[in-house]
DSSP file (Angstrom, degrees, kcal/mol; ACC not computed):
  #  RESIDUE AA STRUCTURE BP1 BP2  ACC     N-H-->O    O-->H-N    N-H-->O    O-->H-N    TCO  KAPPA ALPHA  PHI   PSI    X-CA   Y-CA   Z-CA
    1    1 A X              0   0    0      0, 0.0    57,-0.7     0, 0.0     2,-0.2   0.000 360.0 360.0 360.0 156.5   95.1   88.4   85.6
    2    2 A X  E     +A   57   0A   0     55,-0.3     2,-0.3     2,-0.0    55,-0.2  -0.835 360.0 163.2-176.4  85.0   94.9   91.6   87.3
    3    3 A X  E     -A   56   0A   0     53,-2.9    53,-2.4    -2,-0.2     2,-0.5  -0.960  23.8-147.3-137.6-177.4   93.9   92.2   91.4
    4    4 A X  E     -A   55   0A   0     -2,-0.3     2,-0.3    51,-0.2    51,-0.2  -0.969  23.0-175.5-125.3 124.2   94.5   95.5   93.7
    5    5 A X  E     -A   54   0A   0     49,-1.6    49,-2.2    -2,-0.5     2,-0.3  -0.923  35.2 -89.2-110.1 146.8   95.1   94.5   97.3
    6    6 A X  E     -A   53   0A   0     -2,-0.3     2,-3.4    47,-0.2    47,-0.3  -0.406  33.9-130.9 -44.2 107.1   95.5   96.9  100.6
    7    7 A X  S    S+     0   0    0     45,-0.8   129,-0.2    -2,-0.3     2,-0.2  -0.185  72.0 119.0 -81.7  70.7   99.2   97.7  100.9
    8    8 A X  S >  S-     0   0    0     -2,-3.4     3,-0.9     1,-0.1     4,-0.5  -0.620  78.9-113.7 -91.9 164.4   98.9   96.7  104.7
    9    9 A X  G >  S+     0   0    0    125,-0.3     3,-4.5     1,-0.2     4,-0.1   0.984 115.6  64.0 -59.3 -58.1  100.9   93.8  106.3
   10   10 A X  G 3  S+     0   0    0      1,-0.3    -1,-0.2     2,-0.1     4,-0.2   0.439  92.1  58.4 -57.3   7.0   97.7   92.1  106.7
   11   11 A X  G <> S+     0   0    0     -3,-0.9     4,-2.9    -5,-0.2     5,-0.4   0.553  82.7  94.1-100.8 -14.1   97.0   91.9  103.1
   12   12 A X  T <4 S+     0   0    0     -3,-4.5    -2,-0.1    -4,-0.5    -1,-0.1   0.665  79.5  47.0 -35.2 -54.4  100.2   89.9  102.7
   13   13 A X  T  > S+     0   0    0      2,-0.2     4,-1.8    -3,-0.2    -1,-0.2   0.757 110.1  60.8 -72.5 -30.4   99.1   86.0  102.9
   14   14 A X  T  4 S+     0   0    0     -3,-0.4     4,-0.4     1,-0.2    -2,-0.2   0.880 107.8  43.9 -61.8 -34.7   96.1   87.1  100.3
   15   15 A X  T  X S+     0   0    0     -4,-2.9     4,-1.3     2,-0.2     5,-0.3   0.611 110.6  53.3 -93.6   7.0   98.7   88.0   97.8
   16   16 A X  H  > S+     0   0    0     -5,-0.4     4,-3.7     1,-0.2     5,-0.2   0.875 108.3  44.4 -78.2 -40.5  100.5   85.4   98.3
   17   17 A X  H  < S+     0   0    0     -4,-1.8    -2,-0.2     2,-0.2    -1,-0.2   0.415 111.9  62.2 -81.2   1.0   97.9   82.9   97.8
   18   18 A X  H  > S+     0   0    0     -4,-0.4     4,-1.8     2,-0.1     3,-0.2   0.838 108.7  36.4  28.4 -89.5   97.2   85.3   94.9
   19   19 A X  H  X S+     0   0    0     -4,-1.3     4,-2.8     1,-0.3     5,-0.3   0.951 110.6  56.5 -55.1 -59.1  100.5   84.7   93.1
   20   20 A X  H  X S+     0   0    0     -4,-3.7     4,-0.7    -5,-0.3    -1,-0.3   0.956 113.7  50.2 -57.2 -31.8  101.0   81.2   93.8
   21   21 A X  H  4 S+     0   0    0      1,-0.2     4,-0.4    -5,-0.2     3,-0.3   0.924 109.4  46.6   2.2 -96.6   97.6   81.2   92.1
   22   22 A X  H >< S+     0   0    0     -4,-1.8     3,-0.6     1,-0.3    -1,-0.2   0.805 112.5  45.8 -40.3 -53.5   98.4   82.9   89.5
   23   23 A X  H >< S+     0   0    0     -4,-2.8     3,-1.5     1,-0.3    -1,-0.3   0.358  75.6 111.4 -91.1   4.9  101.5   81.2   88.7
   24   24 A X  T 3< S+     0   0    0     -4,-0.7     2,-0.8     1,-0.3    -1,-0.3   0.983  97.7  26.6 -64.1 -54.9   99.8   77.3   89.2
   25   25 A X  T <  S+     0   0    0     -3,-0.6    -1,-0.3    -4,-0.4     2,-0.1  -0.160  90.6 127.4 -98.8  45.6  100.3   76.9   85.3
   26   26 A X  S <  S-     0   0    0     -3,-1.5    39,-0.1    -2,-0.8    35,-0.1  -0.495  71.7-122.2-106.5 153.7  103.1   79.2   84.5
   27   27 A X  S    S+     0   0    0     37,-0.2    -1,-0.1    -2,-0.1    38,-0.1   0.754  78.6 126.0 -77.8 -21.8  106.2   77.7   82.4
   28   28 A X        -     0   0    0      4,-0.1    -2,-0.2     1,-0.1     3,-0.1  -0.225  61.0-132.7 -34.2 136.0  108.2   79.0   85.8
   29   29 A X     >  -     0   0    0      1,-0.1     4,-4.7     0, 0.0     5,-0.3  -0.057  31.0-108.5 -57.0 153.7  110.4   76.7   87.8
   30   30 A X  H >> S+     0   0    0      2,-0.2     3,-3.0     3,-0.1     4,-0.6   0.579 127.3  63.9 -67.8 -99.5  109.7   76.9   91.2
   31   31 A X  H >> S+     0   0    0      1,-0.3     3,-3.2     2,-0.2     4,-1.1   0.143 106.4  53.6  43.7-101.0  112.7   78.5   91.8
   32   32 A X  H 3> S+     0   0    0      1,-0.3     4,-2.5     2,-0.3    -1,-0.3   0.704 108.2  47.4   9.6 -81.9  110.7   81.2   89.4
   33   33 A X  H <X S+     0   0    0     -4,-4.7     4,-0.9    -3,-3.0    -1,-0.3   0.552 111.3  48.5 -80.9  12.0  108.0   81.3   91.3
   34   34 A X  H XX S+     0   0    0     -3,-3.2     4,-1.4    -4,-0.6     3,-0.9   0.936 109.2  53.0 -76.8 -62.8  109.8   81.8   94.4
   35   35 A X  H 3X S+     0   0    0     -4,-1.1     4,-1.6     1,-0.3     3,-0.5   0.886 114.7  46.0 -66.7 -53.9  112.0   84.5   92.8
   36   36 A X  H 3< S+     0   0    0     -4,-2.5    -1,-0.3     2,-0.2    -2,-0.1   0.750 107.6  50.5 -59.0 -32.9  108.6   86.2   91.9
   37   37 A X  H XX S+     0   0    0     -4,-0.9     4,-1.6    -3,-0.9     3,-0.6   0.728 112.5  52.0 -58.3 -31.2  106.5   85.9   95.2
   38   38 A X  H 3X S+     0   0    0     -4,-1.4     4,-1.1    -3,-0.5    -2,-0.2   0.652 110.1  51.6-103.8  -4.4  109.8   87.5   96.9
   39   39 A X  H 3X S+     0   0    0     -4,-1.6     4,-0.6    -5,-0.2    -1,-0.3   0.440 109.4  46.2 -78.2  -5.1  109.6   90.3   94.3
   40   40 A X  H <4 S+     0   0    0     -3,-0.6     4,-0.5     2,-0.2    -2,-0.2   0.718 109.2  55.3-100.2 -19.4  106.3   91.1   94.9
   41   41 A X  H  X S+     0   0    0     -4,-1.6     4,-1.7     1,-0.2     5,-0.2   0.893 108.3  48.4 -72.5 -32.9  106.8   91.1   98.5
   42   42 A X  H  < S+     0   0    0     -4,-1.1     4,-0.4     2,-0.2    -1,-0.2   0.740 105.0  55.7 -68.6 -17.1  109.5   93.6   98.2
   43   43 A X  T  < S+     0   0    0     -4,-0.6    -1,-0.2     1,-0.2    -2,-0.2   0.606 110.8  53.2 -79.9 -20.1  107.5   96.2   95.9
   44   44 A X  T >4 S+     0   0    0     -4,-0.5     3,-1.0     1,-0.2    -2,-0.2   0.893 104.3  50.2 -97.9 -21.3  105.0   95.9   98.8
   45   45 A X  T 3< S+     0   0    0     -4,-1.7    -2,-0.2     1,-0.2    -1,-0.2   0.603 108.2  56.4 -77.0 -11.0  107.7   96.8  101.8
   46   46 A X  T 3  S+     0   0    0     -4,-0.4     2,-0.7    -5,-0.2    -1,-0.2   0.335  82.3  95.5-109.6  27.2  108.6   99.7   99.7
   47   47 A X    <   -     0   0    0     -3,-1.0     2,-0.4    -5,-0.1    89,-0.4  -0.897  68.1-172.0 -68.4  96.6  105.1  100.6   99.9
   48   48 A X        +     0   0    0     -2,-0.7     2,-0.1    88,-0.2     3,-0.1  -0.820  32.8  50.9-126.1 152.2  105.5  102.9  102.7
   49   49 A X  S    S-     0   0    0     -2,-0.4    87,-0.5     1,-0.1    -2,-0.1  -0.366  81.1 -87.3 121.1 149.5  102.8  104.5  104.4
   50   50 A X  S    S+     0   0    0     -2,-0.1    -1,-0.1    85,-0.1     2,-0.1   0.923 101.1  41.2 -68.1 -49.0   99.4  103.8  106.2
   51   51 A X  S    S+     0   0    0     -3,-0.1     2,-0.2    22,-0.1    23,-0.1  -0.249  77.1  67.7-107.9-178.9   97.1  103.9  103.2
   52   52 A X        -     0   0    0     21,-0.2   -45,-0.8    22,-0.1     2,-0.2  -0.658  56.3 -94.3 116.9 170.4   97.1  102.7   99.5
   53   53 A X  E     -AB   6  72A   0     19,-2.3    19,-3.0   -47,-0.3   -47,-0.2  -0.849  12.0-138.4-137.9 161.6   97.0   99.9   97.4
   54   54 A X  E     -AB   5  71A   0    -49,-2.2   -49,-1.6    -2,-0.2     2,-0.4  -0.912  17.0-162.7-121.2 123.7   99.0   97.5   95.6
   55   55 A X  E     -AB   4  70A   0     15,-1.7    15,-0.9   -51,-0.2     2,-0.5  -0.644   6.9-175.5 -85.7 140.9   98.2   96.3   92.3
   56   56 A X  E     -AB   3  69A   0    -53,-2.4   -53,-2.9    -2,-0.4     2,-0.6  -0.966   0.6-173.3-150.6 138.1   99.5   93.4   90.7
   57   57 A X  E     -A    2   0A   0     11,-2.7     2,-0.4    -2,-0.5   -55,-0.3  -0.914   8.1-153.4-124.3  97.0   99.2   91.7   87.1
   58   58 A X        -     0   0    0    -57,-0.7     2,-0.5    -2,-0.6     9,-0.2  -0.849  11.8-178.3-102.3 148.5  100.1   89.0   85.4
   59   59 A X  B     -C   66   0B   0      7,-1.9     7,-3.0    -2,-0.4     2,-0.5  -0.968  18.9-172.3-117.4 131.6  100.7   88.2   82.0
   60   60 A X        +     0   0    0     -2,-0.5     2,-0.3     5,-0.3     5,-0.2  -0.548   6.3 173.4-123.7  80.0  101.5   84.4   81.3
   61   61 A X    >   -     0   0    0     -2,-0.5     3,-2.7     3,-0.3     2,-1.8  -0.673  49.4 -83.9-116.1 162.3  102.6   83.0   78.3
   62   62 A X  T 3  S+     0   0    0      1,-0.3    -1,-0.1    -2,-0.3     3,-0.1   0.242 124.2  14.0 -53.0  -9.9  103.8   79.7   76.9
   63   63 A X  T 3  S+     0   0    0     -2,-1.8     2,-0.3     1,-0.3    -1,-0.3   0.258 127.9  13.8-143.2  37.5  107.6   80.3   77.9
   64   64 A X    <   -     0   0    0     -3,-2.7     2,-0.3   -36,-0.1    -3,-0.3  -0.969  60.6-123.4-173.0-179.2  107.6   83.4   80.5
   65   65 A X        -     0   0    0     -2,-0.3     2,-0.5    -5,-0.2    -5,-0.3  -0.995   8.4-149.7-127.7 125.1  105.6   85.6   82.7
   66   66 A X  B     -C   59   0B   0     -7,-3.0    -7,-1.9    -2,-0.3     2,-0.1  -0.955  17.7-168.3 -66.1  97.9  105.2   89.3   82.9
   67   67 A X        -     0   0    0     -2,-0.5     2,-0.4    -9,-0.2    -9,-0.2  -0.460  13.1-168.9 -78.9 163.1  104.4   91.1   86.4
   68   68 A X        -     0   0    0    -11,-0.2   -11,-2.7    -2,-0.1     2,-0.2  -0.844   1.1-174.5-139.4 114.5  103.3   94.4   87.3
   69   69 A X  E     +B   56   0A   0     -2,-0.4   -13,-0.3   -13,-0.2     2,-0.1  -0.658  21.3 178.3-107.2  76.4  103.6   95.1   90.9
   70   70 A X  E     -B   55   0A   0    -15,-0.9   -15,-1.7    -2,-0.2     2,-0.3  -0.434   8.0-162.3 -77.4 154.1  101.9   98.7   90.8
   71   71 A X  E     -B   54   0A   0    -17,-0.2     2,-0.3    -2,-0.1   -17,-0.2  -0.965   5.3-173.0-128.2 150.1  101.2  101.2   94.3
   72   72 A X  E >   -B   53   0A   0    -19,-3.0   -19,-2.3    -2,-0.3     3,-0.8  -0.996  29.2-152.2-148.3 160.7   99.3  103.7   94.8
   73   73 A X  T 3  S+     0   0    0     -2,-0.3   -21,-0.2     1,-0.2   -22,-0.1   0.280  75.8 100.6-105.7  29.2   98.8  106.1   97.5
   74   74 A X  T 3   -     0   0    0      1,-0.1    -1,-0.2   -21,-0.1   -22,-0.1   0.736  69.6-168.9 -66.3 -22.5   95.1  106.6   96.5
   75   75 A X    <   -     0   0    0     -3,-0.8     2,-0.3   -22,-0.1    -1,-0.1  -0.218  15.2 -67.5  58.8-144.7   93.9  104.2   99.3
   76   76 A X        -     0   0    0     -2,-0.1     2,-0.3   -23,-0.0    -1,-0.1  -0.709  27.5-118.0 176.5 126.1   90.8  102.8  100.1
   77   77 A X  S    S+     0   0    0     -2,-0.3     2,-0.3     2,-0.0    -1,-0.0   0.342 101.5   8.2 -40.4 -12.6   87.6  103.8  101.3
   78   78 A X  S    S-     0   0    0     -2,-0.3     2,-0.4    -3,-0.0     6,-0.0  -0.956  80.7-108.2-164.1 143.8   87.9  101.5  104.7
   79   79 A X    >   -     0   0    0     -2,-0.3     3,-0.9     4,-0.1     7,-0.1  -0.759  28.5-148.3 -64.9 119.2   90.9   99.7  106.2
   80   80 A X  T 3  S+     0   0    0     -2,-0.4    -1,-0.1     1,-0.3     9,-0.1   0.654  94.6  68.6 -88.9  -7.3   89.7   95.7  105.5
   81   81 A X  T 3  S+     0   0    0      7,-0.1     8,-2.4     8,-0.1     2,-0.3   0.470  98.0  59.2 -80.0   6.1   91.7   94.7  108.9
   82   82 A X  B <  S-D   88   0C   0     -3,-0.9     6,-0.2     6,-0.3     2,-0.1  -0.887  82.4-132.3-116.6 152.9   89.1   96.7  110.9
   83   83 A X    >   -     0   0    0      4,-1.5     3,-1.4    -2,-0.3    -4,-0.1  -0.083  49.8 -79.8 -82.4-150.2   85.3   96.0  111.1
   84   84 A X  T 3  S+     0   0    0      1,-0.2    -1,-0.1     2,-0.1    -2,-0.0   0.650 130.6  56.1 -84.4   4.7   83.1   98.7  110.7
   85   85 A X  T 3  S-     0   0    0      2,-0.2    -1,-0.2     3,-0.0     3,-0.1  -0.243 119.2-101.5-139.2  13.1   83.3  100.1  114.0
   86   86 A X  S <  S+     0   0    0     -3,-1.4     2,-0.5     1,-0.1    -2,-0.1   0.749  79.4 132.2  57.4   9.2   87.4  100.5  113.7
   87   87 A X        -     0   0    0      1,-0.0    -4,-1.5     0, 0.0    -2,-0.2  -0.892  59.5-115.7-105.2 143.0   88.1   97.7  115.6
   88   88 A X  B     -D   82   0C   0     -2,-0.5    -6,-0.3    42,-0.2     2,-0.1   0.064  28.1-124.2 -99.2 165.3   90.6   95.2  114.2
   89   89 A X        -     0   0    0     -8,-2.4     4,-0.4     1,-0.1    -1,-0.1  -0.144  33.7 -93.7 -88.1-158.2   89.9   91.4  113.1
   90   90 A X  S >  S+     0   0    0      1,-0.2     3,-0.7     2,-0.2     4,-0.3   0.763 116.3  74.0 -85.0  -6.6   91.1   88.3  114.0
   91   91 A X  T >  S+     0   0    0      1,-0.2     3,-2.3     2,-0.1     2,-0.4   0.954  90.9  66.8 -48.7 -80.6   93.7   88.5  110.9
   92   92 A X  T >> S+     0   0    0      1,-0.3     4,-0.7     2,-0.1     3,-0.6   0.214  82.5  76.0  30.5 -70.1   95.7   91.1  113.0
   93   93 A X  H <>  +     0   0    0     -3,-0.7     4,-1.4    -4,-0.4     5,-0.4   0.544  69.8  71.0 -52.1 -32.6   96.6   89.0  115.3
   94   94 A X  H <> S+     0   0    0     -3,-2.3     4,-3.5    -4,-0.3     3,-0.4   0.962 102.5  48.0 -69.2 -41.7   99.1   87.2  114.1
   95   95 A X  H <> S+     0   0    0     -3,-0.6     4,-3.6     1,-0.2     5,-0.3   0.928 106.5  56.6 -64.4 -40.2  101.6   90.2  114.1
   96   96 A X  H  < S+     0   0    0     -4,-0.7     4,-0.2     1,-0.2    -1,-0.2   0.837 107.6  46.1 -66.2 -16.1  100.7   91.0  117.3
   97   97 A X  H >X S+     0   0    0     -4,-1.4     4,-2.5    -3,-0.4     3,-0.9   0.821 113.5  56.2 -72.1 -55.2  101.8   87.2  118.6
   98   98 A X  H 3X S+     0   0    0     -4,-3.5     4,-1.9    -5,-0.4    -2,-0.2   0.860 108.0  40.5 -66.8 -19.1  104.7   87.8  116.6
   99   99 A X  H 3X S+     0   0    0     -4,-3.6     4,-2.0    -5,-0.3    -1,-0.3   0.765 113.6  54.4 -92.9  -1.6  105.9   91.0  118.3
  100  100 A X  H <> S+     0   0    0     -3,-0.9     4,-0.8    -5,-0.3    -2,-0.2   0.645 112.5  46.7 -89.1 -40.7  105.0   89.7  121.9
  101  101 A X  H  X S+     0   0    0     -4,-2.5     4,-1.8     2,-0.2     5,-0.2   0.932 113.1  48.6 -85.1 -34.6  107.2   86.6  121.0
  102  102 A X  H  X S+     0   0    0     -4,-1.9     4,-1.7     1,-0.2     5,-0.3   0.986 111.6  44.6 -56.6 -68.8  109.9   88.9  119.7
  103  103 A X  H  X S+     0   0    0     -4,-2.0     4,-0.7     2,-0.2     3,-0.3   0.954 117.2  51.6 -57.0 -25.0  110.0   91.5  122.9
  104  104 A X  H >< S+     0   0    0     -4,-0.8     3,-2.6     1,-0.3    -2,-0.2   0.832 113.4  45.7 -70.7 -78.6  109.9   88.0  125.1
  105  105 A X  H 3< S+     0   0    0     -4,-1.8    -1,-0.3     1,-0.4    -2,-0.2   0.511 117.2  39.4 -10.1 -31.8  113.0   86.5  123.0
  106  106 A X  H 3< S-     0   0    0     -4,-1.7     2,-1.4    -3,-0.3    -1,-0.4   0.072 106.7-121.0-140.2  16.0  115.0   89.1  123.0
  107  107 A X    <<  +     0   0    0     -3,-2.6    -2,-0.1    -4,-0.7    -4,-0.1  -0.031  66.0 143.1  98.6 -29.3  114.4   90.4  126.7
  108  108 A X        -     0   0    0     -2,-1.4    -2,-0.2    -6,-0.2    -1,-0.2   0.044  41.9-150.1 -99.4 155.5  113.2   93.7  125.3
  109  109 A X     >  -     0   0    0      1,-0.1     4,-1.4    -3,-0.1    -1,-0.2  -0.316  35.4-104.0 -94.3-166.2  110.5   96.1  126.4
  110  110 A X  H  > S+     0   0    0      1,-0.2     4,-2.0     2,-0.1     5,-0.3   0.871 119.3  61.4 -93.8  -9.5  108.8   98.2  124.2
  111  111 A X  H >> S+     0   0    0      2,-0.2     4,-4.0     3,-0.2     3,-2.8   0.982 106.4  48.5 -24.7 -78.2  110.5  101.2  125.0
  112  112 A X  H 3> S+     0   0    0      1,-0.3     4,-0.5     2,-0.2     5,-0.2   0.892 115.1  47.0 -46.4 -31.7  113.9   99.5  123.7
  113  113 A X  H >X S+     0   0    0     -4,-1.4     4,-1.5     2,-0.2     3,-0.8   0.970 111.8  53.4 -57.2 -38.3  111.9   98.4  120.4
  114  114 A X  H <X>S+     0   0    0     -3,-2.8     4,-2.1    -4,-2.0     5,-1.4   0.854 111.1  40.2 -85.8 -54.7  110.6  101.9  120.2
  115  115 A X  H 3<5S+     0   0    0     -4,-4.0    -1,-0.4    -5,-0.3    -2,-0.2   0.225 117.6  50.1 -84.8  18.8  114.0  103.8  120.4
  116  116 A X  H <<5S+     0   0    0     -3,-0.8    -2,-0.3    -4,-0.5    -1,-0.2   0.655 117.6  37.8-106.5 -19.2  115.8  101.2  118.0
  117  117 A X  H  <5S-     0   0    0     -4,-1.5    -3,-0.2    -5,-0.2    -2,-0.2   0.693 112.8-122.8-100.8 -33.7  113.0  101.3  115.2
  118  118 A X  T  <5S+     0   0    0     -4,-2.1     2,-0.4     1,-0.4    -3,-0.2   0.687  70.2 111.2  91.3  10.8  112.6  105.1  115.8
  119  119 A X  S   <S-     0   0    0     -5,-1.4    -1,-0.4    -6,-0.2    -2,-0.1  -0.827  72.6 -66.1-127.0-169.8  108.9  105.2  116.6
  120  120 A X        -     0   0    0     -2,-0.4    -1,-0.0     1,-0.1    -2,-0.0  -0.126  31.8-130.4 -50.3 150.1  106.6  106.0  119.8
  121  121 A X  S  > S+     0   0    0      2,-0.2     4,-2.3     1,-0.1     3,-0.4   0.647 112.9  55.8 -76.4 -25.0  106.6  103.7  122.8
  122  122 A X  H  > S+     0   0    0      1,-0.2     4,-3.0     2,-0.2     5,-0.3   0.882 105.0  51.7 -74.0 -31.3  102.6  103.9  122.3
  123  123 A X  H  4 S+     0   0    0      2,-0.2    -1,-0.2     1,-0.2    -2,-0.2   0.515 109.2  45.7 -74.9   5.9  102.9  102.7  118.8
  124  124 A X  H  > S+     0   0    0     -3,-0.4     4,-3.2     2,-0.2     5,-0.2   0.783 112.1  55.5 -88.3 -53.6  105.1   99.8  119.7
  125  125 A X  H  X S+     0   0    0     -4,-2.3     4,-3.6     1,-0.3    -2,-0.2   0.861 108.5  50.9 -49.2 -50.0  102.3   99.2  122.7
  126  126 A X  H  X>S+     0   0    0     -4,-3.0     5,-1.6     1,-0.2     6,-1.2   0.833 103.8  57.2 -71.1 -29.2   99.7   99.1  119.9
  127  127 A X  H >45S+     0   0    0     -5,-0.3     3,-1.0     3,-0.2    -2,-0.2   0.953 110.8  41.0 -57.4 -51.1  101.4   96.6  117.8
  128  128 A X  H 3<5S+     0   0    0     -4,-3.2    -2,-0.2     1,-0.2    -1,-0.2   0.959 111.3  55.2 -81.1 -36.2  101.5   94.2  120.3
  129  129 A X  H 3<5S-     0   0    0     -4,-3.6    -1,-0.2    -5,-0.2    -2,-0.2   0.600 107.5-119.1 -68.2   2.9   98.4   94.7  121.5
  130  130 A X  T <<5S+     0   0    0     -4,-1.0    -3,-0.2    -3,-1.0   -42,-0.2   0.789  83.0 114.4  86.3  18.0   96.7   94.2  118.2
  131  131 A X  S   <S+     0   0    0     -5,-1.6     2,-0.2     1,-0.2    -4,-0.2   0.809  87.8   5.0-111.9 -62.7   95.2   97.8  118.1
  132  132 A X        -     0   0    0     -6,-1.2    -2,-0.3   -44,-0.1     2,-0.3  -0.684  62.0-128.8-122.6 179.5   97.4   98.4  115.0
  133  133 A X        -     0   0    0     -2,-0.2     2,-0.2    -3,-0.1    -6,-0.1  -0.783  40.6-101.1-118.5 175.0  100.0   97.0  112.3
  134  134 A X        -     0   0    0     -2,-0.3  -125,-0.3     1,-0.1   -10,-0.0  -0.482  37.8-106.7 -84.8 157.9  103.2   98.7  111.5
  135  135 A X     >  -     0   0    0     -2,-0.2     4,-2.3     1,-0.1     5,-0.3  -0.284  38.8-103.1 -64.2 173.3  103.6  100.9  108.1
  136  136 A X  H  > S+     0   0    0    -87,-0.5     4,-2.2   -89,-0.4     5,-0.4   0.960 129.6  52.0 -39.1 -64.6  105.7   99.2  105.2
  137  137 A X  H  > S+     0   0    0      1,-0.2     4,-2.4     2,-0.2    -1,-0.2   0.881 111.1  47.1 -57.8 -47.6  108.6  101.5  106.2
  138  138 A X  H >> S+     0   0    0      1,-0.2     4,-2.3     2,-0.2     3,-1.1   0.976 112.1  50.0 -58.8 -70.1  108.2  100.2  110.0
  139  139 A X  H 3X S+     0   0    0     -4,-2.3     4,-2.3     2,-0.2     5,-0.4   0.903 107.0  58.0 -39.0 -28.4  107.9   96.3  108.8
  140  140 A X  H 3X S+     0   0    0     -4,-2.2     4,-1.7    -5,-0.3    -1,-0.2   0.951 109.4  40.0 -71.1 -32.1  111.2   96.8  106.7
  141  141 A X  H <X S+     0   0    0     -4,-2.4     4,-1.4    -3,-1.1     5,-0.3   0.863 119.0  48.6 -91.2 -12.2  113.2   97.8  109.6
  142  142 A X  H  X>S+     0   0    0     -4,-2.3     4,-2.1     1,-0.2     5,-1.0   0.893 109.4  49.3 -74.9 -40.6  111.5   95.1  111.9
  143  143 A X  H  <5S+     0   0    0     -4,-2.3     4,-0.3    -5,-0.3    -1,-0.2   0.875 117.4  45.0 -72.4 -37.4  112.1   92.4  109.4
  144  144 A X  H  <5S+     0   0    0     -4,-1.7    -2,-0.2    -5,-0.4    -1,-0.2   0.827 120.3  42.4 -84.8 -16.9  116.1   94.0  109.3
  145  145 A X  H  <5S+     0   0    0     -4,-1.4    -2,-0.2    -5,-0.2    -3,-0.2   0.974 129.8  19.7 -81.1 -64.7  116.2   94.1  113.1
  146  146 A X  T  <5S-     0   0    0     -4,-2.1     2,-0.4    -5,-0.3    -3,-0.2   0.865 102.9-121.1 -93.8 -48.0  114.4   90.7  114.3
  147  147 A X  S   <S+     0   0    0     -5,-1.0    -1,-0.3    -4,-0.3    -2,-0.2  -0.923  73.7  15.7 121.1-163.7  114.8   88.4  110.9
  148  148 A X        -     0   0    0     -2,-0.4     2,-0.2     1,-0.1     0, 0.0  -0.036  66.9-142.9 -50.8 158.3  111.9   87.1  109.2
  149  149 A X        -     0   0    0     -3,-0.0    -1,-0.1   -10,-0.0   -54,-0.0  -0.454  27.0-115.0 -71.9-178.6  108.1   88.3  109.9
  150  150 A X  S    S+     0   0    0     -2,-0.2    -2,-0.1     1,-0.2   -55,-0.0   0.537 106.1  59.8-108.5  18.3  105.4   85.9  109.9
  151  151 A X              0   0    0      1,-0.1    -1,-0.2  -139,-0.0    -3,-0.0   0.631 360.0 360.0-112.8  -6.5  103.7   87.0  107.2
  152  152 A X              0   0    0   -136,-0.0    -2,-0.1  -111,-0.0  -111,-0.1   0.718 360.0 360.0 -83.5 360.0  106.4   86.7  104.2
């Protein structure tokens, strides 16, 4: 089994539901397929970058599993979190709740977010507002800063 997803955040719950999928008949333990969902998630946070894919493959046979989690920075013809007209869907959203609840929690504006993460105060602005998601590189330091996202 063999599919190529957008290496965006928002592609995140499709490969998840993907793997667990995959893995419904696997000789894997949970445990297993735990250990394997949280390896595929990390091959995709070190996906860094706006554009791209990640591909990912299993092979599954009667007492182990094989992955391939490949990227590539070839991309894809249209971002699938936007319609056609570049404005985002309603997937989106869910980061943008989560970084709204984060600056409220933790007192901060987006300024403060903006100079600890090391980007623009406008790209912070767009995050919460749902206009964009963060790169790979950006989620990795958000996820080390704040603790879990809400999409792994």
């Amino acid at each position: 089994m063999s599919k190529t997803f957008p290496a965006r955040p928002s592609s995140i719950p499709e490969i998840q539901e993907f793997v667990r999928g995959s893995l419904n008949e696997s000789p894997l333990t949970e445990e297993g397929n735990r250990e394997v969902t949280q390896t595929v998630f990390r091959a995709l946070l070190d996906a860094a970058g706006p554009v791209g894919t990640i591909q990912i493959s299993f092979r599954i046979f009667p007492e182990h599993v094989e992955i391939d989690v490949l990227h590539s920075h070839s991309g894809l013809p249209r971002d699938p979190t936007t319609d056609g007209n570049g404005q985002r869907t309603a997937d989106s959203n869910n980061f943008a709740e989560w970084m709204t609840e984060v600056l409220r929690r933790e007192g901060l504006t987006p300024q403060d977010v903006a100079k600890q993460l090391g980007v623009s105060v406008r790209t912070v602005s767009r995050w919460v507002g749902g206009e964009t998601e963060p790169r790979m590189r950006d989620l990795r330091r958000l996820q080390e800063r704040f603790g879990d996202l809400p999409l792994a």
